[in-house]
C-alpha positions as CSV (number, residue, x, y, z in Angstrom):
1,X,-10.5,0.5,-12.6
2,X,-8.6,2.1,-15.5
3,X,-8.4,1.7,-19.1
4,X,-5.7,0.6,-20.8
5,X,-2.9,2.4,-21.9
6,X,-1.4,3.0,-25.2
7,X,2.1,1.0,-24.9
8,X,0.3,-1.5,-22.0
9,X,-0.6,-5.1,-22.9
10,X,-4.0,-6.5,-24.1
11,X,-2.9,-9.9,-23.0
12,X,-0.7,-11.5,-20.2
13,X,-0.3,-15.2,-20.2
14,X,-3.2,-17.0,-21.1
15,X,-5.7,-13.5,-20.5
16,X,-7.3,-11.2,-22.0
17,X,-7.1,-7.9,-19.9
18,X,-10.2,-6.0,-19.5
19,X,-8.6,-2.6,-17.4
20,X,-5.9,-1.9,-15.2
21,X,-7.3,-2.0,-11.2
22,X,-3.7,-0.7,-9.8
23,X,-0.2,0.2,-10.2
24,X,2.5,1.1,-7.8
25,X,5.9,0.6,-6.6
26,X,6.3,-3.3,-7.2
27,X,4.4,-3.4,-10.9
28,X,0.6,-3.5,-11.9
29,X,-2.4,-5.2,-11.6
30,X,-5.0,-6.1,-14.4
31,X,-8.4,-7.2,-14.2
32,X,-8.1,-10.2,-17.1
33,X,-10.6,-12.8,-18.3
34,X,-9.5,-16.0,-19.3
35,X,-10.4,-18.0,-22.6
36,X,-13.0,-19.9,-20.3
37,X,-14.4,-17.1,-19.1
38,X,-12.9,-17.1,-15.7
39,X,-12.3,-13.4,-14.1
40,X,-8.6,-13.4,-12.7
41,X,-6.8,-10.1,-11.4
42,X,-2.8,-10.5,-13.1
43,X,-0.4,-8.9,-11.3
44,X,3.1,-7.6,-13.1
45,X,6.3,-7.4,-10.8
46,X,8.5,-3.8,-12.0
47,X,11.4,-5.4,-14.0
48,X,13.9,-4.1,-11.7
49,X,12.8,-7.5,-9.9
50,X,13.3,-9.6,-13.1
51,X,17.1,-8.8,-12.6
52,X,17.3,-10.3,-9.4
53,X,17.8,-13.8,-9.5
54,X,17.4,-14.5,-6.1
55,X,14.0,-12.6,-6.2
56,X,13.0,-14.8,-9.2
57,X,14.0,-17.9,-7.3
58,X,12.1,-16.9,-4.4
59,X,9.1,-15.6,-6.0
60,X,9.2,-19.4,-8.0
61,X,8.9,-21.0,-4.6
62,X,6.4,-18.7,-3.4
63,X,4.4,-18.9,-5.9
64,X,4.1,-22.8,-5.8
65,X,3.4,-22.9,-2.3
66,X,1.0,-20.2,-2.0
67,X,-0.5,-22.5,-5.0
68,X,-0.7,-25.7,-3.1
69,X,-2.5,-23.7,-0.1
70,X,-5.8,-24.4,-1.0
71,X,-7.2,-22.4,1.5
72,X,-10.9,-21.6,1.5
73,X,-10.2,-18.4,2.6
74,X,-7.9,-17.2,0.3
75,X,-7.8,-16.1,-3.3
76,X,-6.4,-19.0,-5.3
77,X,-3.1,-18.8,-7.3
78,X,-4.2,-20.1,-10.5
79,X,-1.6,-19.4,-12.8
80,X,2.3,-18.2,-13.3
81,X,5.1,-17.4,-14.7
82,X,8.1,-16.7,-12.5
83,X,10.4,-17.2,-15.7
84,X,9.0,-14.7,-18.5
85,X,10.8,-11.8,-19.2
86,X,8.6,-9.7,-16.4
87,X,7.3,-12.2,-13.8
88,X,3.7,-12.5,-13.3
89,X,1.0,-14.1,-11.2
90,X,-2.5,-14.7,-11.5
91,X,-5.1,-15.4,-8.5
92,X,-9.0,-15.5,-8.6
93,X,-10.9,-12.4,-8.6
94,X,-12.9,-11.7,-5.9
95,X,-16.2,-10.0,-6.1
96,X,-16.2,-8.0,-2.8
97,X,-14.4,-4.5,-1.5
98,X,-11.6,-4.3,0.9
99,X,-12.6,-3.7,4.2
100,X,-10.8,-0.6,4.2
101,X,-12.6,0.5,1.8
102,X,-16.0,-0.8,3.1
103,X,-15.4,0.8,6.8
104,X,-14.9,3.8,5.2
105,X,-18.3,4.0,3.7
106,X,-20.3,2.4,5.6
107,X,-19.1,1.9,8.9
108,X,-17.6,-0.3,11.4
109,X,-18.6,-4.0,11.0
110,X,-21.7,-5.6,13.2
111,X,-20.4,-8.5,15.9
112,X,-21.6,-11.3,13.8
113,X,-19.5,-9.9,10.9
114,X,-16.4,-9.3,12.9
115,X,-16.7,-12.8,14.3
116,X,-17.3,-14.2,10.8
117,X,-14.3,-12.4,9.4
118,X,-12.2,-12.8,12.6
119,X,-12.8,-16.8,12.2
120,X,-12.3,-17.1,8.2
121,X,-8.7,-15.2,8.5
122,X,-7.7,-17.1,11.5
123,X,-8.4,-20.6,9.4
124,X,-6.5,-18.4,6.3
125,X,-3.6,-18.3,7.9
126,X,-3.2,-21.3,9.7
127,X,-3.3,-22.4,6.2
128,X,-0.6,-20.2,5.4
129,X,1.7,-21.2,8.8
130,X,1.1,-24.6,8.3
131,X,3.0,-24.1,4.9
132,X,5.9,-22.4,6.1
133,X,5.1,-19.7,4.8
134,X,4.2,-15.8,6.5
135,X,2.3,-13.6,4.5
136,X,3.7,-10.6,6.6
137,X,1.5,-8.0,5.3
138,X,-1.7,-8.4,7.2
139,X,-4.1,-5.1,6.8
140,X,-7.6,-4.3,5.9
141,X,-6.6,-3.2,2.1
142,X,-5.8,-7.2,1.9
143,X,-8.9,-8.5,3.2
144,X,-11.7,-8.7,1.1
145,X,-15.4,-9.0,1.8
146,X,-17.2,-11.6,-0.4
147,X,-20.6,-12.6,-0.2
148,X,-19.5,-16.2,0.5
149,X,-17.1,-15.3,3.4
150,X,-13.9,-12.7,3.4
151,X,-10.7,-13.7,1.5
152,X,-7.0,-12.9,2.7
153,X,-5.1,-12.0,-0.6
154,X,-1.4,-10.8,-1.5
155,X,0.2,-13.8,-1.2
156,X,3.9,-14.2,-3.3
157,X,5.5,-11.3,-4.4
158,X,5.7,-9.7,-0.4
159,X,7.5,-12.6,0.8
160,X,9.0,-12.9,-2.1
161,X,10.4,-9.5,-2.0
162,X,11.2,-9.2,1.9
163,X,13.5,-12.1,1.7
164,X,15.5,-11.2,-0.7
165,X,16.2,-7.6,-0.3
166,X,18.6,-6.6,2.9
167,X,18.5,-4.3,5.3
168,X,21.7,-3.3,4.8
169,X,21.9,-1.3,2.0
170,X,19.1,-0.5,0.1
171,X,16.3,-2.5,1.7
172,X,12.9,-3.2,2.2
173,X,10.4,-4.4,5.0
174,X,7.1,-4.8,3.7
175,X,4.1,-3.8,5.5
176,X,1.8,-0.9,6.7
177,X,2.4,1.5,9.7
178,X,0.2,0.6,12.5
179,X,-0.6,-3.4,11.2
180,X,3.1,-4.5,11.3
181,X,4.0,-6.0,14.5
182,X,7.0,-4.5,16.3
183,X,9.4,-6.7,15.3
184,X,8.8,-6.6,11.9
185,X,9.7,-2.9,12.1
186,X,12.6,-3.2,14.6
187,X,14.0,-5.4,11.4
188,X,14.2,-8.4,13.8
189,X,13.4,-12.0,12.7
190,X,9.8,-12.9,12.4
191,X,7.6,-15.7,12.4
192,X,4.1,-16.5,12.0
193,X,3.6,-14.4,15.0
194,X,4.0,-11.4,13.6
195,X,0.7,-11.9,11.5
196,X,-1.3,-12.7,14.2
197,X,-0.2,-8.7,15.3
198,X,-1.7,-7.7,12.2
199,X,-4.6,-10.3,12.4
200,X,-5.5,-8.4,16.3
201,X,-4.9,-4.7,14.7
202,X,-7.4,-5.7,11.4
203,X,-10.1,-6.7,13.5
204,X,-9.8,-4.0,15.7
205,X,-10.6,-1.9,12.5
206,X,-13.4,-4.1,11.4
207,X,-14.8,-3.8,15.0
208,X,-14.1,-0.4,15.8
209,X,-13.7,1.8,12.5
210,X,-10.5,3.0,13.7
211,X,-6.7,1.2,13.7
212,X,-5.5,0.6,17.2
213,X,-2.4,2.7,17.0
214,X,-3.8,6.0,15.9
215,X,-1.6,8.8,14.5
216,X,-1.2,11.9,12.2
217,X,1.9,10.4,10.2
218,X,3.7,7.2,9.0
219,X,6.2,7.7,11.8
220,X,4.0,8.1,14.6
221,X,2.3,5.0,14.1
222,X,5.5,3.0,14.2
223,X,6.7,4.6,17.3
224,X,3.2,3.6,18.7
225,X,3.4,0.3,18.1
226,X,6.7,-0.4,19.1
227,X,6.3,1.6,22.8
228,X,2.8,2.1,23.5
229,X,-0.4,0.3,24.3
230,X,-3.1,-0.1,21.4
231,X,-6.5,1.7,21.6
232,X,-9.3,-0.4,21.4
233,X,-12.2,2.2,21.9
234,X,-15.6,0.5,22.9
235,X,-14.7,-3.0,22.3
236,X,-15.5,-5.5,24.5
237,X,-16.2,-8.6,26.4
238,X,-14.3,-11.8,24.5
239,X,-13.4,-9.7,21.4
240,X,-11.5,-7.1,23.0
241,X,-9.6,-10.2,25.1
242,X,-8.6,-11.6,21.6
243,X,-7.6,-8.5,20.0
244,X,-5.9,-7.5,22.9
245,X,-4.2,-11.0,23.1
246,X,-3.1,-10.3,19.4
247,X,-1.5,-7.3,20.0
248,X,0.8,-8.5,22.6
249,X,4.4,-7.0,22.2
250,X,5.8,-10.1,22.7
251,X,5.5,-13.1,19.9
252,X,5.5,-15.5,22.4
253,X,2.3,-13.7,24.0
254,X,0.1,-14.4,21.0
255,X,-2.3,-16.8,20.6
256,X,-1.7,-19.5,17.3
257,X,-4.1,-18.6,14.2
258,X,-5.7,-21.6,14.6
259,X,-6.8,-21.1,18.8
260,X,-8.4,-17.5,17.4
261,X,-10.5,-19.5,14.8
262,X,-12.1,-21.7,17.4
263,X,-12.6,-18.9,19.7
264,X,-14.6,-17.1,17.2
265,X,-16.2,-20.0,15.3
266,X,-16.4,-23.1,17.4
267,X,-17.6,-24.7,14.7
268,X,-15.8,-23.3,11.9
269,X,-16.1,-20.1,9.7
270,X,-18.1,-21.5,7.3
271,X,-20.8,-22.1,10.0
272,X,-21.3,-18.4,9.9
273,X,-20.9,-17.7,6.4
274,X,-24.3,-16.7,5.6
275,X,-26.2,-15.0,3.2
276,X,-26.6,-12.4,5.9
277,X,-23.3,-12.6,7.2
278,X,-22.6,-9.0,5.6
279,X,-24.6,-5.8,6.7
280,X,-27.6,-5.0,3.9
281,X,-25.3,-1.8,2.4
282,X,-22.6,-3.6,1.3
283,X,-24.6,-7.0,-0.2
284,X,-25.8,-4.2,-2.0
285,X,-22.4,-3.1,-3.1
286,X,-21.0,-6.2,-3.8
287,X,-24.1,-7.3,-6.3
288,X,-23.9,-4.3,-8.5
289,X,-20.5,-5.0,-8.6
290,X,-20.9,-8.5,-10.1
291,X,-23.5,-7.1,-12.5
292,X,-21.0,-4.8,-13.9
293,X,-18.2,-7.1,-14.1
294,X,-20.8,-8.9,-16.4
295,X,-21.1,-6.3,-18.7
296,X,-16.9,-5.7,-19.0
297,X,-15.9,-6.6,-22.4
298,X,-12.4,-7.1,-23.6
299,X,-10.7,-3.7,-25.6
300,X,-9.7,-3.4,-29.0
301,X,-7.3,-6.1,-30.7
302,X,-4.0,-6.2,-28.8
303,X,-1.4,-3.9,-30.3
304,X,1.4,-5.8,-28.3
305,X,1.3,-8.7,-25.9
306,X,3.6,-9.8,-23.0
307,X,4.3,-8.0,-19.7
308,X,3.8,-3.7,-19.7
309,X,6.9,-1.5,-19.5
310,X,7.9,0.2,-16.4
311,X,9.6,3.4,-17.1
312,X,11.1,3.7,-13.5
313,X,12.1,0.6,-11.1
314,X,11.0,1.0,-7.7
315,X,10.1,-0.6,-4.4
316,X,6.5,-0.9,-2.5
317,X,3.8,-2.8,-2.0
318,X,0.3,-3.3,-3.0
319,X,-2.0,-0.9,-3.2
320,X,-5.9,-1.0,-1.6
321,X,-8.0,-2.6,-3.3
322,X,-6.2,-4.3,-6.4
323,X,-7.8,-7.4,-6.1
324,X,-11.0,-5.7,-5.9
325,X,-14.5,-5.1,-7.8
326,X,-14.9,-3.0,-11.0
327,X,-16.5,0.2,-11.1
328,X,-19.8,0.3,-9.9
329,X,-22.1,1.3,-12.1
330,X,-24.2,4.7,-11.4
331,X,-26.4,4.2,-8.1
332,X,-26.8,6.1,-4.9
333,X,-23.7,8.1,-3.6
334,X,-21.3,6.5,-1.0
335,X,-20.1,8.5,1.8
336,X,-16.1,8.8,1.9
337,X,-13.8,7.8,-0.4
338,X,-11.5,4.8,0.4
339,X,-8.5,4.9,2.0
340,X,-5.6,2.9,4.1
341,X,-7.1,3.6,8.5
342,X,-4.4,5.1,10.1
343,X,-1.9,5.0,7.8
344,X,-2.4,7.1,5.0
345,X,-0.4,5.0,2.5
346,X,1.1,1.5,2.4
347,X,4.5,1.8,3.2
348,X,8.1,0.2,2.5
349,X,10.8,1.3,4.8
350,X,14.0,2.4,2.3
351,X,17.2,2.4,3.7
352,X,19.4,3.9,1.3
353,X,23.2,3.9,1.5
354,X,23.3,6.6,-1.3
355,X,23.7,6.0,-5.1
356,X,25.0,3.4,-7.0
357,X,27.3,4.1,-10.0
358,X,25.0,3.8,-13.0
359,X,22.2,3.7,-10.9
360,X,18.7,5.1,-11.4
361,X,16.7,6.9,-8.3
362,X,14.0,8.0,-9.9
363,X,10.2,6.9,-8.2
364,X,7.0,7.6,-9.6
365,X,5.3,8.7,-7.2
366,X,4.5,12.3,-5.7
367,X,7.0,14.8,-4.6
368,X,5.7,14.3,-1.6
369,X,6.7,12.8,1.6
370,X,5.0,9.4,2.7
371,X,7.4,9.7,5.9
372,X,9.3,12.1,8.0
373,X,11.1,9.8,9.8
374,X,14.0,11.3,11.5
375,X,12.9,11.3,14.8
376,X,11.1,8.7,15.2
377,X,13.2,6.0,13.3
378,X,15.8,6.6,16.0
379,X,13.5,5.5,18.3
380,X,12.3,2.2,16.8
381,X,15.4,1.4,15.6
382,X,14.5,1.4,11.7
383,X,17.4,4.1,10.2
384,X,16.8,6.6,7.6
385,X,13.6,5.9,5.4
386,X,11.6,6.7,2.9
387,X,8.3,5.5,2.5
388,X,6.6,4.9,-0.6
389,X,3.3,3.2,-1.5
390,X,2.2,1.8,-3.8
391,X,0.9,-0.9,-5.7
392,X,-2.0,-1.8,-5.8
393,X,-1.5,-0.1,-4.3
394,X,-1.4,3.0,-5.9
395,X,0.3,6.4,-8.0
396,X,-1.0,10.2,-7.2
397,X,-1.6,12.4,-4.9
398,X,-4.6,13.4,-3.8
399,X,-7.9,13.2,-4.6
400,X,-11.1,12.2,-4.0
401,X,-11.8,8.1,-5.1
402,X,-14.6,7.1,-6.8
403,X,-16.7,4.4,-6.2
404,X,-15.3,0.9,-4.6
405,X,-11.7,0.0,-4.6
406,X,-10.4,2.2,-7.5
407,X,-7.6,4.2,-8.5
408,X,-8.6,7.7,-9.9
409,X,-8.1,7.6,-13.2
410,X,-5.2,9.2,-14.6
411,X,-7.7,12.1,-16.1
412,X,-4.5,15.1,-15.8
413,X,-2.4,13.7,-18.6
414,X,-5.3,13.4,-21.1
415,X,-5.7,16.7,-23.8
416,X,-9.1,18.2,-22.4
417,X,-12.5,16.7,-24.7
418,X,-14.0,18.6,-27.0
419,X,-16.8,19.5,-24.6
420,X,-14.2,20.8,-21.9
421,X,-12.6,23.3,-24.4
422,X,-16.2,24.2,-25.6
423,X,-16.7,24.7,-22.0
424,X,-14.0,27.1,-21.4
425,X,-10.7,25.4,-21.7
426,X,-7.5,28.0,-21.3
427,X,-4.3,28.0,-23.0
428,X,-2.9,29.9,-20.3
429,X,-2.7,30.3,-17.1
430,X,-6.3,32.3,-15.7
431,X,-5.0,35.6,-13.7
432,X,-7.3,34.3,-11.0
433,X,-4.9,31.9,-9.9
434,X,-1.4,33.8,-10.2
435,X,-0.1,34.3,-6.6
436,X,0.8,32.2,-3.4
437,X,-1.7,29.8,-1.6
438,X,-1.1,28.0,1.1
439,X,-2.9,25.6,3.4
440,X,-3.7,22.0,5.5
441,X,-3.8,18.6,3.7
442,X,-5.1,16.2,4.4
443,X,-5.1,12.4,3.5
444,X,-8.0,10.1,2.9
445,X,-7.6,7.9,5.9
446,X,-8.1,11.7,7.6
447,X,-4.6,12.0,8.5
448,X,-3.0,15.5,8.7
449,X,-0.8,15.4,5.1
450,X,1.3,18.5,6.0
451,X,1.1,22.2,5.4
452,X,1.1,22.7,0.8
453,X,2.0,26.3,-0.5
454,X,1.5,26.9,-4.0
455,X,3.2,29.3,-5.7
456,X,1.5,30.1,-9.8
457,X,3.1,32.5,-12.0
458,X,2.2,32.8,-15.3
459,X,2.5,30.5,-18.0
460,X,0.7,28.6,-21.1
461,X,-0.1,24.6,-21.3
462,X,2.5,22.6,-21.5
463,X,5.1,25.2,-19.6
464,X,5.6,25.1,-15.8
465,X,3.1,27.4,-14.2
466,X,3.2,26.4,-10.2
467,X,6.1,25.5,-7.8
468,X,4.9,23.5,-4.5
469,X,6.2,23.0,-1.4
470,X,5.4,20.5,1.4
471,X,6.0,20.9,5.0
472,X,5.6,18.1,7.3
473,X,6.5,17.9,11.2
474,X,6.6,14.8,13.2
475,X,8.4,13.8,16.5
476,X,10.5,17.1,16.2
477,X,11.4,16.4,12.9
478,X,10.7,19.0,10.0
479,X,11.0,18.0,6.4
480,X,10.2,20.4,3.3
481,X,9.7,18.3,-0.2
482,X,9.6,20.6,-3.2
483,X,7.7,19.9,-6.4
484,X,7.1,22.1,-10.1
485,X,3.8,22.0,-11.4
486,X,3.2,22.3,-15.5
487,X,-0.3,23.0,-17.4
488,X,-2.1,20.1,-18.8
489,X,-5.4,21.9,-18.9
490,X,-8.5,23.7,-17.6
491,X,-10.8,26.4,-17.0
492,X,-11.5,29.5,-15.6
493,X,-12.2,28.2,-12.7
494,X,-9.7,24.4,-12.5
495,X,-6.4,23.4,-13.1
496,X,-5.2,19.9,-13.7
497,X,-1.5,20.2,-13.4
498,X,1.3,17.1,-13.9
499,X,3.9,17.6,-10.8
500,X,7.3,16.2,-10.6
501,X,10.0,16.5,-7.7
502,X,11.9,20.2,-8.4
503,X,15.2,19.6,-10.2
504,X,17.0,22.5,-8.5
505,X,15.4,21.8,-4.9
506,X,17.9,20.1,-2.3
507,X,15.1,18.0,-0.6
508,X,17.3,15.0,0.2
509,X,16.6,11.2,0.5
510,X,13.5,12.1,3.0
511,X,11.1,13.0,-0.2
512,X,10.2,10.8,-3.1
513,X,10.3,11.9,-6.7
514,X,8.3,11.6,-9.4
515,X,5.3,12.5,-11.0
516,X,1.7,12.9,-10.0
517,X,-1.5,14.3,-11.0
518,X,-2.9,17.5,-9.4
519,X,-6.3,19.1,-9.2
520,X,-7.0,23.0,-8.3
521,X,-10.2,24.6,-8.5
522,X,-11.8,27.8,-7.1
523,X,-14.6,27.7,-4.8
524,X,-17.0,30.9,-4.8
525,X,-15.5,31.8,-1.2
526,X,-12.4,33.1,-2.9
527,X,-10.1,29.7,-1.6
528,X,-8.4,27.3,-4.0
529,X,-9.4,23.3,-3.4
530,X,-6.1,21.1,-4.0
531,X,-6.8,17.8,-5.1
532,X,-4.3,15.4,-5.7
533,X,-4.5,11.6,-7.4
534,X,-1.2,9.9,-6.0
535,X,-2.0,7.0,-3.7
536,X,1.4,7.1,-2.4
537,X,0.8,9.9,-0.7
538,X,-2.8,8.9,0.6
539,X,-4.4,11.0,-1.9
540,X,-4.4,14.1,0.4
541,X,-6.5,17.3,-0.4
542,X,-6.9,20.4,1.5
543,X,-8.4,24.3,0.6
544,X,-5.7,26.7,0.1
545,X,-5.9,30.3,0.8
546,X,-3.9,33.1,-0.6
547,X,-1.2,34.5,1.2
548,X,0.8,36.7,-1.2
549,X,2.8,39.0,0.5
C-alpha cells in the first residue's frame, strides 16, 4: 500500500482513507475506514467513464445488484455513488492475499484447500448467475484467501465497463490471457459459462502452481486457449475431471457453478471452512496482516475531499491484489514477489480505429508492450490490440514487490532523503554507466518480457540521460517500443530514472505510452540490473550487459 498523494483525497464518501492499495487503467483503489471503524477498500472509476452515460447507467445497475447478492463468498458492496462527479464504489475489505499472490510464495495449494476454495467460488457464483449477472473476469488476482473461507471480488465496474464499450471502434473485453474463456476473446456472446472457464483455469492454478495455458506472452496465451488443449500437470483423480470439465471449449460442455460446488463440498463450503482450512505459512500471513491494519491510522487533515484527479483517461482492469492486506509489517522474508501466473499483466484488448478529433491517447503506463499481437490476433479472431493493465491493478514497470499484495511504491519520482545524498547521491550522470547495455527481461509471473537495450549518454538530474528500446517476438510477429529515460536520482552505483514513450519514435498503436518508474544498479560483476515498477508491464527486470560497439 501507498501513501497518499499530494493533490489525492483524504476522504471519499463517507471514509476516511488510510493509503492508496492500487491504481491503473480504470481509476484507484484506497484502503478507507469508515466513521464506525469499518475497514472498506473505495475504488475510483478514471473520469473518462464519468462522461459516459451509458457506463454511469450501467455501473448504477451493477452496482445495486452486485449489492443485493449477499453472497457469503463474496466481498459485500456496502456503499455507492454512481452519480458523484467521479463514480465510486465501496466493498468490505478482506484480510487475506490473492491467491496469485499466495502461490507465488508459498506454493501450490494442499487438496483440502483446493476443494475448500473450489466449493466457496462455485456457491459465489451461482450467486452471481442466479442474479443475472457475469462477473467475466474470473482469475487468481480476484480471489482472495481469508481465514474464514476465500472471497470472489471485482464485482461492478467490469461488467459495467464491458457492456458498454463496443468492439467496434475503440473497445474493450475485459479479462486476463489464459483465464478468459474462448469466447470471450473471439468477442462472441457470453454467458455464465464463460466463468465457469475461468473458475476450471483458477483452480488449476490453486492446484498446480501453474495456469493451464502456459506461454511466454499475452498473445500466446490467447492463441492457446482458443486452439489447444489445457495443461493440467499432476492433477488428478476427480479434480482433474472437474477442471477439465471446466475448461471445455464449448459453453454448453461445462458444468453449472452450482453442480461444481456439490462435487467439491457435498455439504456446502462452509463445512470445510476451518481454522485449518489454509496451509500454516499463510495463517501466518494473513494474522500479521490484521495486526498491522490495526495499527493504520488516518493521515493528516484532508487538504481536499471528493474523488482524485486522473491526469490521463484510459482503459484496463484491476490490478492484483487491490482488495488486499496492508503491508506486512517486518517478519521473515517471503520467497518471490507477486505476480499475475501466466500472464504477466491483466489485460484489455484495445481495438483502435485511430484518433478522434480533439482526442487524447495518452496512457500511463510503460513504454512498453503488454502485447504483440499481430500474429496471433489473426488467428483468434480479436483484431489489432493493445494490451494494458492495470488497476488494481497496477502502473510501472518492473521491479521486484514487496511484501503481500502491494504496488511498489512510487519511490523514482521522490527528490532522494537526506541520508541518500549523504550517501553519495549524483547530480549527474556517473561515467560508469555511459554506454549501450542490452539484455533479457523478464516479468514476475516468469514470463520472457522481451530483449531491453539501454542506451545512457551523459546528462544531469532532471535532463534525459537514457533512451530504451524494447524488442518483443511472438507468433512471427516483431514489435520494437521506444522509451527516453530522465534522472530523478542516485548513486555511484543506482539510477532511478522516470521513462516516458520517445516523442520522435514511430512505434505505432502496438506500444503504450506513458510514464513509469525505472531502477538500474551495478552489480560487482561488471552487469547493470534493470528494475522496473510498472504493473502493466508485469514488473519485468532482467541484468544487462554492455555491448557498446
Amino acid at each position: 500500500m501507498q501513501p497518499l498523494e499530494a493533490g489525492e483525497p483524504h476522504t471519499i464518501g463517507a471514509y476516511r482513507l488510510l493509503g492508496r492499495l492500487g491504481a491503473g487503467g480504470m481509476g484507484r483503489v484506497y484502503l478507507g475506514r469508515s466513521a464506525g471503524g469499518r475497514t472498506v477498500a473505495v475504488k475510483v472509476v478514471h473520469p473518462h467513464f464519468a462522461q459516459d452515460e451509458q457506463f454511469r447507467a450501467r455501473f448504477r445497475r451493477e452496482v445495486e445488484a452486485a449489492r443485493r447478492l449477499g453472497a457469503q463468498w463474496t466481498a459485500p458492496v456496502l456503499d455507492a455513488d454512481p452519480d458523484a462527479a467521479v463514480p465510486w464504489v465501496a466493498t468490505g475489505y478482506v484480510a487475506g492475499p490473492p491467491l496469485s499472490d499466495a502461490v507465488v510464495r508459498h506454493g501450490p495449494l494442499p487438496e483440502y484447500a483446493v476443494r475448500t476454495l473450489g466449493a466457496g467460488l462455485g456457491e459465489a457464483l451461482d450467486a452471481v448467475h442466479a442474479h443475472g449477472l457475469i462477473h467475466r473476469d474470473v482469475k487468481p488476482s480476484n480471489v482472495l484467501l481469508a481465514l474464514d473461507g476465500p472471497r470472489l471480488i471485482d464485482f461492478g465496474i467490469a461488467r459495467a465497463l464491458g457492456a458498454t464499450v463496443s468492439l467496434t471502434s475503440t473497445g474493450v473485453s475485459v479479462g486476463s490471457p489464459g483465464y478468459m474463456a474462448p469466447e470471450q476473446i473471439r468477442g462472441l456472446e457470453i454467458s455464465g459459462a464463460a466463468d465457469v472457464f475461468s473458475f476450471g483455469a483458477v483452480l488449476a492454478y490453486a492446484a498446480t502452481g501453474t495456469a493451464p495455458f502456459p506461454g511466454d506472452s499475452s498473445a500466446v496465451l490467447l492463441y492457446k486457449v482458443v486452439h489447444e488443449e489445457p495443461e493440467l500437470g499432476d492433477l488428478e483423480g476427480e479434480l482433474r475431471e472437474l477442471v477439465a470439465g471446466c475448461l471445455a471449449k464449448d459453453p454448453a460442455d461445462r458444468p453449472a457453478p452450482a453442480e461444481l460446488a456439490r462435487r467439491l463440498a457435498p455439504g456446502g463450503a462452509a463445512s470445510l471452512v476451518a481454522p485449518g482450512w489454509l496451509p500454516g505459512p499463510l495463517v501466518r500471513e494473513v494474522s500479521r496482516s490484521a495486526v498491522a491494519l490495526l495499527d493504520l491510522e488516518p493521515q493528516d487533515a484532508p487538504v481536499q475531499t471528493g474523488p482524485v484527479p486522473f491526469s490521463n483517461a484510459s482503459l484496463g482492469s484491476a490490478a492484483p491484489g487491490a482488495f488486499g492486506p496492508p503491508p506486512l509489517p517486518p517478519g521473515p522474508p517471503t520467497a518471490a514477489p507477486a505476480g499475475e501466473p501466466g500472464a504477466g499483466s491483466r489485460v484489455a484488448l484495445t481495438l483502435d480505429t485511430g484518433p478522434r478529433p480533439g482526442a487524447r491517447r495518452g496512457r500511463r503506463v510503460s513504454c512498453t508492450v503488454a502485447l504483440a499481437v499481430a500474429g496471433a490476433l489473426a488467428a483468434v479472431t480479436v483484431g489489432v490490440a493493445m494490451m494494458g493493465d492495470l488497476f488494481p491493478g497496477g502502473g510501472g514497470s518492473g521491479g521486484s514487490v514487496g511484501d503481500a499484495a502491494q504496488t511498489p511504491p512510487d519511490t523514482a519520482s521522490q527528490a532522494p532523503s537526506d541520508a541518500s545524498s549523504a550517501s553519495g547521491g549524483v547530480s549527474e550522470l556517473p561515467e560508469a554507466f555511459a554506454g549501450t547495455w542490452k539484455g533479457a527481461a523478464t516479468e514476475r509471473s516468469g514470463a520472457p518480457h522481451g530483449t531491453v537495450t539501454a542506451v545512457f549518454v551523459e546528462g544531469e538530474k532532471g535532463e534525459e540521460v537514457v533512451r530504451l528500446s524494447y524488442r518483443f517476438d511472438a507468433l512471427g510477429t516483431t514489435v520494437v517500443c521506444k522509451g527516453v529515460g530522465t534522472l530523478v536520482s542516485g548513486t555511484a552505483t543506482e539510477l532511478r530514472i522516470r521513462e516516458r514513450a520517445d516523442p520522435d519514435a514511430r512505434t505505432g498503436t502496438l506500444c503504450t505510452g506513458g510514464e513509469a518508474d525505472l531502477v538500474f544498479t551495478l552489480t560487482p560483476g561488471g552487469t547493470l540490473r534493470y528494475e522496473s515498477h510498472e504493473e502493466a508491464a508485469g514488473t519485468p527486470k532482467g541484468t544487462l550487459t554492455r555491448s557498446d560497439g
